[in-house]
C-alpha positions in Angstrom: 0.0 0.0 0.0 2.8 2.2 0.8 4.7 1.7 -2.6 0.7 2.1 -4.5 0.2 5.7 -2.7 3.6 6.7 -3.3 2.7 6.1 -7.0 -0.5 7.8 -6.8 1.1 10.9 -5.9 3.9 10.9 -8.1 1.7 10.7 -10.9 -0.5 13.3 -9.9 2.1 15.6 -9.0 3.7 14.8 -12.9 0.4 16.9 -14.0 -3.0 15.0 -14.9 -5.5 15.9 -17.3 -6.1 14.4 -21.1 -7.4 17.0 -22.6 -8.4 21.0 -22.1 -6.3 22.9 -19.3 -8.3 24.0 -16.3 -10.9 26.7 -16.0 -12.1 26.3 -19.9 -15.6 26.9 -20.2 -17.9 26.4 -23.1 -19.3 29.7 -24.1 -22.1 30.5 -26.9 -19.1 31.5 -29.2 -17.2 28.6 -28.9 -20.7 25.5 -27.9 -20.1 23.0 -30.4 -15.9 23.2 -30.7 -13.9 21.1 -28.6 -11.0 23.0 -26.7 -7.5 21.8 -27.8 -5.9 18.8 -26.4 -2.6 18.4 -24.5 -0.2 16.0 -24.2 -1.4 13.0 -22.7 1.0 12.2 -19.2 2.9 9.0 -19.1 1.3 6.2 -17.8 3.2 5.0 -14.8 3.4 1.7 -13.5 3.3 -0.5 -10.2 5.1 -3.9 -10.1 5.1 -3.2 -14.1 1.5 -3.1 -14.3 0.4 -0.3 -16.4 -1.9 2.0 -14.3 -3.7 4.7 -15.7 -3.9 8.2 -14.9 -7.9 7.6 -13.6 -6.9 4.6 -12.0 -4.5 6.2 -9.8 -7.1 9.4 -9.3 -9.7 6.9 -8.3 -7.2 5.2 -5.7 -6.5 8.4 -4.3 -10.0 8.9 -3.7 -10.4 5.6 -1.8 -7.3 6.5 0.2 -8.3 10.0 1.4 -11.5 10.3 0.8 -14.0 7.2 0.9 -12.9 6.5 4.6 -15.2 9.3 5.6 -17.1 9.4 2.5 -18.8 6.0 2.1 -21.9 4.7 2.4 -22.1 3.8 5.9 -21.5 7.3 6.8 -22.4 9.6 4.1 -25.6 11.2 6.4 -22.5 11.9 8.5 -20.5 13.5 5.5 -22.4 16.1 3.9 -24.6 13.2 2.2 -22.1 12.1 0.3 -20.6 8.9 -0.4 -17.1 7.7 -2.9 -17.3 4.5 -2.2 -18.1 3.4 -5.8 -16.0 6.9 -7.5 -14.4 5.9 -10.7 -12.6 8.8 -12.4 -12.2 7.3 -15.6 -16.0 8.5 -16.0 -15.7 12.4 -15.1 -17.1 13.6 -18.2 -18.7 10.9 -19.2 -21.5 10.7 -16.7 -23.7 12.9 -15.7 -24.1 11.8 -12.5 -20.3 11.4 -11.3 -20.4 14.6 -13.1 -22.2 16.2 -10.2 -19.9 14.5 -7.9 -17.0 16.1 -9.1 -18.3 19.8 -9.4 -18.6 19.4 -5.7 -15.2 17.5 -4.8 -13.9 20.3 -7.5 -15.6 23.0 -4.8 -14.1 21.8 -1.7 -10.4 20.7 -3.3 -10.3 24.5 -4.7 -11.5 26.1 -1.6 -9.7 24.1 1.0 -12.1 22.4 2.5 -11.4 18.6 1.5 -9.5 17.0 3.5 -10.3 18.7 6.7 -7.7 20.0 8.0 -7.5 17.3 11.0 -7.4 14.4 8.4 -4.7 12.9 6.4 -4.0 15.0 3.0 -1.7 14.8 0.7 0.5 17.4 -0.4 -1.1 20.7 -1.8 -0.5 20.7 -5.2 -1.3 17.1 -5.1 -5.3 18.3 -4.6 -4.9 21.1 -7.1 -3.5 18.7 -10.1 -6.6 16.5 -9.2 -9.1 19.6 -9.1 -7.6 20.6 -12.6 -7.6 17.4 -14.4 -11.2 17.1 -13.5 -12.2 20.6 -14.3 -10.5 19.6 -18.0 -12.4 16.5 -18.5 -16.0 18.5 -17.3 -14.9 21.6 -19.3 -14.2 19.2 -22.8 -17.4 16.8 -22.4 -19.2 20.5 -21.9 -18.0 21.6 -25.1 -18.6 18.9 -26.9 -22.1 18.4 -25.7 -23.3 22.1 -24.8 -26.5 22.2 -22.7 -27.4 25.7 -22.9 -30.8 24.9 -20.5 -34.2 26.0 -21.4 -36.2 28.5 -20.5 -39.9 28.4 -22.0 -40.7 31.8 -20.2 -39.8 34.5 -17.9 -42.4 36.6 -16.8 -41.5 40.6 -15.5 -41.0 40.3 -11.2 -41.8 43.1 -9.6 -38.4 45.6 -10.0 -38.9 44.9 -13.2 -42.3 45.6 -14.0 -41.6 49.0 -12.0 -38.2 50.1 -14.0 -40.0 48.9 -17.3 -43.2 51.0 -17.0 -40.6 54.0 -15.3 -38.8 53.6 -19.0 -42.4 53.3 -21.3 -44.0 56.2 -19.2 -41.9 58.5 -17.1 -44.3 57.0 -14.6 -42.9 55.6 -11.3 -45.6 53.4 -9.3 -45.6 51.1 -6.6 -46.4 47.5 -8.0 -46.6 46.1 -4.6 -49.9 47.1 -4.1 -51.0 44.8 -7.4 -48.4 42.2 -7.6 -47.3 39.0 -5.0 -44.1 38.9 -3.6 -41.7 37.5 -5.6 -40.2 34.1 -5.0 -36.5 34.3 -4.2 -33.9 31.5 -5.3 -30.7 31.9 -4.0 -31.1 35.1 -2.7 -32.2 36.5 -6.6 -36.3 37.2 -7.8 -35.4 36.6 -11.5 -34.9 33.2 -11.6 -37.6 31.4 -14.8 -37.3 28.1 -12.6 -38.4 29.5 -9.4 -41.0 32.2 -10.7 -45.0 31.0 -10.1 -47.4 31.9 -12.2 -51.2 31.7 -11.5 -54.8 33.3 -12.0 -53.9 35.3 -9.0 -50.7 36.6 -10.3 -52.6 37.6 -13.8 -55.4 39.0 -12.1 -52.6 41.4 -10.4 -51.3 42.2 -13.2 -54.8 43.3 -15.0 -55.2 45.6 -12.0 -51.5 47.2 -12.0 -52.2 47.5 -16.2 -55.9 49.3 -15.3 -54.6 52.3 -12.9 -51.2 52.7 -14.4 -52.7 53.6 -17.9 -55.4 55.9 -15.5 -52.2 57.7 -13.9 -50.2 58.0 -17.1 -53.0 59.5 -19.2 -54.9 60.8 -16.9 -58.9 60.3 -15.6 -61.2 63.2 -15.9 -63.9 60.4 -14.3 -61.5 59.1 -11.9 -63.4 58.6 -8.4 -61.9 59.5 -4.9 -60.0 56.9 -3.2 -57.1 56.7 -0.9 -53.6 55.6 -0.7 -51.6 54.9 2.1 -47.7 55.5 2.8 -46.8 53.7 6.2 -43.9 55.3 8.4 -41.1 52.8 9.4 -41.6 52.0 12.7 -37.3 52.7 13.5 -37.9 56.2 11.2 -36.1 59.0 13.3 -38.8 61.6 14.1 -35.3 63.8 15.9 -33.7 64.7 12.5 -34.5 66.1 9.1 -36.1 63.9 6.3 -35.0 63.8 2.9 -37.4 65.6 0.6 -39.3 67.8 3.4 -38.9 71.4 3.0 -36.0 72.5 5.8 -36.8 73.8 9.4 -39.1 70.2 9.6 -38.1 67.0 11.3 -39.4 63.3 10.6 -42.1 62.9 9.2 -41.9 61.0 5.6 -41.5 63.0 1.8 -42.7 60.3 -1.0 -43.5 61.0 -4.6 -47.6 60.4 -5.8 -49.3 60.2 -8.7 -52.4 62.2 -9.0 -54.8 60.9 -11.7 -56.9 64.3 -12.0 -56.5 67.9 -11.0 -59.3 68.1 -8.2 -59.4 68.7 -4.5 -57.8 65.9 -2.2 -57.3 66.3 1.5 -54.5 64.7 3.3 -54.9 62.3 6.5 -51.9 61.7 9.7 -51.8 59.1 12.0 -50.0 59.7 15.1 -48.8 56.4 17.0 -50.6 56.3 20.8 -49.3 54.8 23.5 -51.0 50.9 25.2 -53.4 53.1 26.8 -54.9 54.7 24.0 -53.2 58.3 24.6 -51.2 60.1 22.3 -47.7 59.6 22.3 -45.3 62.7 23.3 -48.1 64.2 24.7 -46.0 65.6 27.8 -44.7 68.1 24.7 -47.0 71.2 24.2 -47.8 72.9 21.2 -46.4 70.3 18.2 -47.5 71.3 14.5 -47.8 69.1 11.8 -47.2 70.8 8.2 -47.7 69.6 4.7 -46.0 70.4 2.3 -46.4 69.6 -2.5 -43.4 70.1 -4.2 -41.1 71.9 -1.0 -44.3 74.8 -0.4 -46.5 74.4 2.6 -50.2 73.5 2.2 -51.6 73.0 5.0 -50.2 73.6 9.2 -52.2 71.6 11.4 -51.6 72.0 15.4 -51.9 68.6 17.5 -53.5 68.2 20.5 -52.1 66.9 23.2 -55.0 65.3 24.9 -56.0 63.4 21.3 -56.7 59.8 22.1 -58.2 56.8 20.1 -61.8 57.2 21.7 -62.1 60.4 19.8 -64.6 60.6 16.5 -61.4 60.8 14.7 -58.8 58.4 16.8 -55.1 59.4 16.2 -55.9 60.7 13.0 -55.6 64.5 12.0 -56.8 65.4 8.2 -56.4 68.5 6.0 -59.2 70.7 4.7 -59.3 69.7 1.0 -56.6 71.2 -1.5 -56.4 71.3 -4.7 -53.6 69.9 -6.8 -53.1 68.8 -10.4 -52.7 66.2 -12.1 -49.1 64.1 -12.3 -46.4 63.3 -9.8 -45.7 65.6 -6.8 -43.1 65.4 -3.8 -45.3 65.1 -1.1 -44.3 65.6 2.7 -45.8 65.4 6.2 -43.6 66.7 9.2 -42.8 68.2 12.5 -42.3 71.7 12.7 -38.8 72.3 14.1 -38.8 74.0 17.2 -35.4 73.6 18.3 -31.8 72.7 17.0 -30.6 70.4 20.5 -31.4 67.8 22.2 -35.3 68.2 24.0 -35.5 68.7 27.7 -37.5 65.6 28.0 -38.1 64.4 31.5 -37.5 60.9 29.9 -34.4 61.7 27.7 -34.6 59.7 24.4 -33.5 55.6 24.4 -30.7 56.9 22.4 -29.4 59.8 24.6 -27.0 56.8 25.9 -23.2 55.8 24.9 -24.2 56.6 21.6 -24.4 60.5 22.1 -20.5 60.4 22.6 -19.7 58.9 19.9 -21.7 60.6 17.0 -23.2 63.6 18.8 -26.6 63.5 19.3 -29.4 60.8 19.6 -31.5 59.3 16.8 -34.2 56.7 17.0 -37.5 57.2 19.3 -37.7 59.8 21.8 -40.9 61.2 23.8 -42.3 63.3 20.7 -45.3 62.3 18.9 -44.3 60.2 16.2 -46.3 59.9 12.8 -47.2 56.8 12.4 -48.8 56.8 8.6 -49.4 59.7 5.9 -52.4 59.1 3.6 -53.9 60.3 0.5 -57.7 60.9 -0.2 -59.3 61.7 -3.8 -60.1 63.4 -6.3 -62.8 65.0 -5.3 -64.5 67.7 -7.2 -62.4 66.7 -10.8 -61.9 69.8 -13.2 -59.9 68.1 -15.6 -56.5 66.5 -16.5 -53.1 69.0 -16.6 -49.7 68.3 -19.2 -47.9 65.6 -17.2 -44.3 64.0 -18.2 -46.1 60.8 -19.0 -49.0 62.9 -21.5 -46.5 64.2 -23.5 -44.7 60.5 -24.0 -47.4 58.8 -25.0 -49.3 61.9 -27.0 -46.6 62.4 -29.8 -49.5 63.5 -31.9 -53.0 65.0 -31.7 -55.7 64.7 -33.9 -57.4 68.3 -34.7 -60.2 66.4 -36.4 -62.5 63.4 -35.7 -60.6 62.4 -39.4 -57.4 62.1 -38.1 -58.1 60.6 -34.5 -57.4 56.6 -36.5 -54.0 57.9 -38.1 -52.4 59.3 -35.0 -53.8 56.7 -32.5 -51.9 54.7 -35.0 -48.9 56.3 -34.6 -49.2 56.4 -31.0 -49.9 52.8 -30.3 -47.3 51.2 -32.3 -45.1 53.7 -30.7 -45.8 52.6 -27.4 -46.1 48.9 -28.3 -42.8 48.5 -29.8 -41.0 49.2 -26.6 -43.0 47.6 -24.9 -43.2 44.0 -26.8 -39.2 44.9 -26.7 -39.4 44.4 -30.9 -41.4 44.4 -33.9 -45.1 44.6 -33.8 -46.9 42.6 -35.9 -49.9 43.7 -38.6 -52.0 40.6 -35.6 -50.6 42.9 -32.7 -51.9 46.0 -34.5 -55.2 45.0 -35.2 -56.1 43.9 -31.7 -54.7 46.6 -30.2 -57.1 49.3 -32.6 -59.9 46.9 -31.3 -59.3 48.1 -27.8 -58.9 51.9 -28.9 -62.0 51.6 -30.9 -63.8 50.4 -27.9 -62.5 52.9 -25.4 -62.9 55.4 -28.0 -66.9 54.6 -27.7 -67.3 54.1 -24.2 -65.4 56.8 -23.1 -66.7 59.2 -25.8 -63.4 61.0 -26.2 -59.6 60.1 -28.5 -58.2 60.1 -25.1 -60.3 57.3 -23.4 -59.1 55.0 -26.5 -55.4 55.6 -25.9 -55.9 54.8 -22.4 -57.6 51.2 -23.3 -55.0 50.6 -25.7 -52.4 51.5 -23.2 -54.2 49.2 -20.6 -54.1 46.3 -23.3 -50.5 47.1 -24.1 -49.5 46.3 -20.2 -51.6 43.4 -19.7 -50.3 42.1 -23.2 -48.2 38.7 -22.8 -45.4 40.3 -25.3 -45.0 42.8 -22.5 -45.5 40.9 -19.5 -43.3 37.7 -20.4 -39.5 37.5 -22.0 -40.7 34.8 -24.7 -38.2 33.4 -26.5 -39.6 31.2 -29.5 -37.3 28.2 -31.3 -36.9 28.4 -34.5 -39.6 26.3 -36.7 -36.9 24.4 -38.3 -35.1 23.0 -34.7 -35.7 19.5 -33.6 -36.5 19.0 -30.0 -34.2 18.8 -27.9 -31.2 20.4 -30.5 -29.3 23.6 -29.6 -29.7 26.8 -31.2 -28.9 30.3 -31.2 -31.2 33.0 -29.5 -32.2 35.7 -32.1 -30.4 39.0 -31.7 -33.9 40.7 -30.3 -34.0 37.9 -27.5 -30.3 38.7 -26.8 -30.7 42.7 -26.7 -33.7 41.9 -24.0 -31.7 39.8 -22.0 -28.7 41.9 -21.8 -30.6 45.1 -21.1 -32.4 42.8 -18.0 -29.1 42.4 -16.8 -27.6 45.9 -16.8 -30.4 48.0 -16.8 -33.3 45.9 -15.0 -35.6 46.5 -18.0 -36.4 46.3 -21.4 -33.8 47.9 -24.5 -33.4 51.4 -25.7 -34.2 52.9 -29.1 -30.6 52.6 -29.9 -30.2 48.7 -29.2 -33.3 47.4 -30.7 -32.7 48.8 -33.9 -29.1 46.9 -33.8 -31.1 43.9 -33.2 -33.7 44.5 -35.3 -30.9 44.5 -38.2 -29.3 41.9 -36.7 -26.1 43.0 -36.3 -25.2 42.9 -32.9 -22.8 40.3 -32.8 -21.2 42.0 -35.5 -17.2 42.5 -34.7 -17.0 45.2 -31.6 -20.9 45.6 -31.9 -22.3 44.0 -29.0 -19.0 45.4 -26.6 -19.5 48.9 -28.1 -23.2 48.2 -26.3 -22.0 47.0 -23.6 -19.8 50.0 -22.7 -22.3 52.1 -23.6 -24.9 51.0 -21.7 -22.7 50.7 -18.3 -21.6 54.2 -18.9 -25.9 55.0 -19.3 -27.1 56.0 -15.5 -29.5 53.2 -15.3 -26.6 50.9 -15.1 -27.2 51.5 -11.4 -29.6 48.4 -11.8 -26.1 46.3 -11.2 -25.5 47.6 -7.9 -29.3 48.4 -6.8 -30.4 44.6 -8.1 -27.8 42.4 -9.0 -25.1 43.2 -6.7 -28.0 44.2 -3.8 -29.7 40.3 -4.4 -26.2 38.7 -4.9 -25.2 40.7 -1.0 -28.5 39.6 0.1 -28.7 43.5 1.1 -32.8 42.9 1.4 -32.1 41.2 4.2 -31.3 44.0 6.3 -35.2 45.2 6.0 -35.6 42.1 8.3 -33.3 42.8 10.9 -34.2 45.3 14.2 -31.3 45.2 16.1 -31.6 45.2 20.0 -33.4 48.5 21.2 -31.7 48.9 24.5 -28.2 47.5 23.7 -28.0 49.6 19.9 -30.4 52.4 20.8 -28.9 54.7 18.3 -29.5 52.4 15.4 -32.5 53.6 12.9 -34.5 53.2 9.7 -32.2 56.1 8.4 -28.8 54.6 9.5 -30.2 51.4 8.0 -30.9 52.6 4.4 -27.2 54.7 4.7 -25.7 51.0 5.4 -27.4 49.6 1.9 -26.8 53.0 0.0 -23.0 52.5 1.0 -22.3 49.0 -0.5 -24.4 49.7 -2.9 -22.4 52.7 -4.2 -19.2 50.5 -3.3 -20.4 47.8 -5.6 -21.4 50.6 -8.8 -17.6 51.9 -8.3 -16.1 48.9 -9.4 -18.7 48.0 -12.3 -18.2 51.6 -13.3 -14.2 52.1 -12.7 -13.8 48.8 -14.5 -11.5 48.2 -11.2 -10.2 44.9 -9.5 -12.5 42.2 -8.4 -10.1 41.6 -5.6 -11.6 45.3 -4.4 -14.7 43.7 -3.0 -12.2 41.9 0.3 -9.5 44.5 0.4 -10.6 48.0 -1.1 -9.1 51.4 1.2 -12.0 53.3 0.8 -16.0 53.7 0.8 -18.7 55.9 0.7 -20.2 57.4 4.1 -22.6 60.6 4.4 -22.8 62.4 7.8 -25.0 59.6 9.8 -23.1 56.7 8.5 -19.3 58.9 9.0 -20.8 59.6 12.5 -21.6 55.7 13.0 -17.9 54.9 11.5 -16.0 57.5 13.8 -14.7 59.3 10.4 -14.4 62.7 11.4 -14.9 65.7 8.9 -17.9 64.7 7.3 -21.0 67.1 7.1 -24.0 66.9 5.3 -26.7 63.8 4.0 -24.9 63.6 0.3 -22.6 60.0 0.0 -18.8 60.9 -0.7 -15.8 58.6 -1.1 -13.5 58.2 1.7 -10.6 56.4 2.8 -10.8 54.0 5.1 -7.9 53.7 7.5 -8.8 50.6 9.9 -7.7 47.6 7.8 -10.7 45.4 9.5 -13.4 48.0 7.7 -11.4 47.3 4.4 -13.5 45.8 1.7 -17.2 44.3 2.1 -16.4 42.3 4.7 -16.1 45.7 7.1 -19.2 47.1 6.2 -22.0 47.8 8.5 -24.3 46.4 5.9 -22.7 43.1 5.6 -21.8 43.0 9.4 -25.7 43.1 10.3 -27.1 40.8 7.6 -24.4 38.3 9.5 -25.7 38.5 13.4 -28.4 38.6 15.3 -30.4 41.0 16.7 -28.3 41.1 20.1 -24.4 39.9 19.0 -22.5 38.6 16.0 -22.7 35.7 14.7 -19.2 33.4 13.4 -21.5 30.5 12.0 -24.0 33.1 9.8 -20.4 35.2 8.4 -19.3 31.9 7.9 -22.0 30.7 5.8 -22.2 34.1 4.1 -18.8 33.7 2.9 -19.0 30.5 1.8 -22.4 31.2 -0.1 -22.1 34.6 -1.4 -18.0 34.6 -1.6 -16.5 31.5 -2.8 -19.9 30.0 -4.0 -19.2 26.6 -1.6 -22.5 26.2 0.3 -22.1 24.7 3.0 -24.3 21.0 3.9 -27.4 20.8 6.3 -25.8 20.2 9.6 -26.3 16.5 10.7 -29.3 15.5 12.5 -27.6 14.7 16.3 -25.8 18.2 16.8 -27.0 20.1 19.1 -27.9 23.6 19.8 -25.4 25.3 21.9 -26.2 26.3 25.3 -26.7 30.0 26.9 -24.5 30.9 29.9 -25.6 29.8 32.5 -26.4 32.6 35.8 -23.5 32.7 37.7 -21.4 30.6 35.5 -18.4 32.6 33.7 -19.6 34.0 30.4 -18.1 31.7 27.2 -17.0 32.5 24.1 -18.8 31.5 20.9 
């Protein structure tokens, strides 16, 4: 046995691998072509018996692998038994296939043999990762298995980005659409996405009021939205988008339908009794505010309860606005510029107002609890709006010339929204629906908006079809046209459908052409709505949406907040865009010297000289903040609510870093125990 594993390792050390080097990959350019072969290594022998290069892979296996790894104690081993390995079928069978992508993970990361176990040398492992990786990487060019995708339907960033590009129109989806189902962190995966008469019905209702808000209702009836406050929002400090010398509060951008009257309701939160809360504080006023100027200054009442006609809410006398988007805001009138004489100073008022100055968080002033939107009431009509004049490129001066223009203006819209070509089939259907708005409504503008309504509940906008060739067999590979290609790419970079620019390269089909679909590329990072990568990709791959689950402990982080949450996100997420955009190292992500902080988040960091709530790039002295794996973002995603956590920044890395997930722990491991009273404290 001695003189075998001596062999073994000689001959892996000589270099294995038949055929492509290690870390070739079979690409659409290259599916169908078989990478170039080496050298075949020497066969070596044992007592003069010729043994193969698999042969002696697949005795290393048994040596330092299949005593752990076997059948009687695979549910022990990560599920996973070598007993019966033979290398001499890596890339040959599908299933030993799998096998070896996953020895191939652990060789390359480390991980296999633990370190406690008998290994062989180092670049022993690696010569058996890379002869494998050859053998998977040639049978995978040889037999390309693109996948298949029958459909992809729009999630909801998607659906939001694509209307924001068709309409100048930004809505809230969540209102019409389900959550969308998450696979491995992302929401645009075909295989995981469900589809159902529920899903479609949502869809019908987000197609109905979006083409109301974009062209505008002169019948639309009064109803009313609501716009909940974060419950860890700061009601101390100024908010973003309320007019200065207010605190809290919330600013958000709505969509009015009509120009008409609409008043607007507050709720304040109450304390268990049913009293208001902060109401030890005298003489509070609540102002509203559409587009930065005041409309309405409302005074609270201290003794307000929810027994009263009216409970915690206090509304507006009715105002009139027009149609379109306006920044609206409801906040505190500022009353004073330090920290309130409260006879309960604020939870935050503790360690944390040494360290960054003053307090954030909750404190004994009312706090607005939601903000709320009620109308139209009293409609006199619909005003020029951003999303009018995109979708009314012409206007009929006679009843004559209402089909001609509608023309124009559907196919217009259609084409980006079908993300090609509209077919003499699409056209006709569509006409249907202006004709019958047209008569129902009694006016050219009620037919745009049915159109527009069947445009967004239209299949061609609502799925990424991609149709086979008629003349492809089932089951043979093909190439995706150059309009399915433009789609996909613009997903990826831009989070919705192509430009002008890029589908009329497709529509030519020319953007493979030499330097044509790079060209695009660069041009459509340098674009601003590149920011998708950072805000979607990179934010799904982080699993940065995970921080909206996370409240960490009140009384041991009182000084952490809504707003301090959303500057942790906004700072790995411009980390992430500087890299895409700078073209720089990938390496930057572990070790880069600098970030981007505003005020709160410099104040949270202890960087000093740092004034105001724009983000700025810094440098970042302390090694351990270096890179992702020192930012607050990723540090709170990884622990719980009351400490860190080594075993969730473990499985982080492992996940999100080197892609190596790691297996369900086995079944007769136990939890570990609390410290005990009295005992001394342990460390994790």
């Amino acid at each position: 046995m001695k003189r075998l594993s001596f062999v073994v390792l000689s001959a892996l050390v000589l270099g294995l691998g038949l055929s492509a080097s290690a870390g070739t990959q079979a690409s659409p350019a290259t599916a169908g072509q078989a990478p170039a072969r080496q050298p075949a290594a020497p066969a070596l022998a044992v007592a003069h018996a010729p043994v193969s290069i698999t042969e002696s892979q697949t005795a290393l296996v048994k040596q330092y692998c299949a005593t752990c790894h076997n059948d009687r104690n695979k549910n022990n081993a990560g599920g996973l038994s070598l007993a019966s390995f033979d290398a001499a079928k890596v890339g040959h069978d599908a299933q030993v296939a799998e096998v070896a992508e996953k020895m191939i993970r652990k060789l390359r990361s480390g991980m296999m043999p633990p370190p406690n176990a008998r290994r062989p040398e180092g670049a022993v492992l690696a010569s058996f990762a890379a002869s494998m990786e050859a053998r998977l990487d040639e049978d995978a060019a040889l037999h390309p298995n693109p996948g298949r995708r029958p459909f992809q339907r729009l999630n909801r960033g998607e659906y939001t980005r694509a209307v924001s590009a068709l309409l100048a129109l930004d809505v809230d989806v969540n209102a019409f659409l389900p959550p969308d189902t998450l696979s491995a962190g992302f929401d645009n995966v075909a295989d995981a996405q469900l589809f159902s008469a529920t899903v479609m019905e949502g869809y019908l209702r987000a197609a109905s009021r979006i083409s109301s808000l974009a062209v505008g209702d002169p019948k639309a009836s009064a109803s009313e939205y609501t716009y909940k406050v974060p419950r860890t929002g700061s009601q101390m400090h100024h908010v973003e988008g309320a007019p200065f010398g207010t605190r809290g509060g919330v600013a958000v951008e709505h969509t009015f339908p009509a120009d008409g009257d609409y008043s607007f309701r507050m709720q304040l939160h109450s304390i268990p009794t049913g009293q208001l809360f902060g109401s030890t504080v005298k003489g509070e006023l609540l102002e509203v505010s559409i587009d930065g100027e005041r409309a309405a200054v409302l005074e609270i009442n201290p003794r307000m309860s929810e027994a009263d006609p009216n409970g915690m809410n206090i509304v507006t006398p009715r105002i009139h606005v027009k149609a379109g988007t306006h920044r609206l805001a409801a906040a505190f009138v500022q009353r004073f510029d330090a920290v309130p004489d409260d006879l309960l100073p604020p939870i935050d008022h503790s360690l944390a107002d040494s360290q960054i100055g003053s307090g954030f968080g909750i404190t004994t002033l009312p706090h607005l609890r939601e903000f709320a939107v009620s109308g139209p009431f009293k409609v006199t009509g619909v005003s020029e709006t951003p999303s009018r004049k995109r979708i009314f490129t012409c206007r009929p001066t006679s009843q004559s010339e209402e089909a001609g223009c509608a023309n124009e203006i559907i196919r217009k819209i259609a084409t980006q929204a079908y993300r090609g070509p509209v077919t003499t089939q699409d056209m006709e259907g569509l006409t249907k629906f202006y004709a019958q708005g047209r008569t129902d409504g009694g006016d050219f503008e009620s037919g745009i908006r049915m159109a527009l309504q069947a445009i967004l509940a239209s299949p061609r906008f609502l799925f990424r079809l991609e149709e086979a060739p008629a003349t492809i067999r089932a089951g043979q590979n093909y190439r995706i046209t150059d309009l399915d290609l433009a789609t996909r790419l613009s997903f990826f970079l831009w989070g919705a459908g192509p430009d002008d620019e890029l589908l009329k390269i497709a529509q030519r089909g020319t953007l493979r052409g030499p330097g044509v679909l790079a060209a695009q590329v660069k041009r459509m990072l340098a674009d601003p709505k590149s920011e998708a990568l950072s805000t979607r990709f990179g934010s799904q791959w982080l699993r940065l949406q995970d921080l909206e689950k996370i409240y960490p402990d009140a009384l041991l982080f009182p000084y952490y907040d809504y707003k301090l949450g959303e500057a942790l996100k906004k700072e790995t997420k411009l980390f992430f865009d500087s890299i895409v955009r700078e073209d720089r190292s990938v390496l930057d992500l572990l070790d880069a010297d600098y970030t981007y902080v505003n005020e709160r988040l410099a104040r949270h960091y202890g960087i000093p000289n740092v004034y105001g709530s724009h983000f700025r790039r810094v440098a970042v002295a302390q090694e351990a903040r270096r890179g992702l794996l020192g930012q607050g973002s990723i540090l709170t995603v990884t622990s719980y609510p009351n400490r860190t956590s080594p075993v969730l920044r473990g499985k982080w890395i492992l996940e999100n870093v080197l892609g190596t997930p790691p297996p369900a722990p086995p079944p007769n491991v136990p939890t570990l125990s609390d410290n005990e009273p009295g005992q001394e404290a342990q460390s994790l």
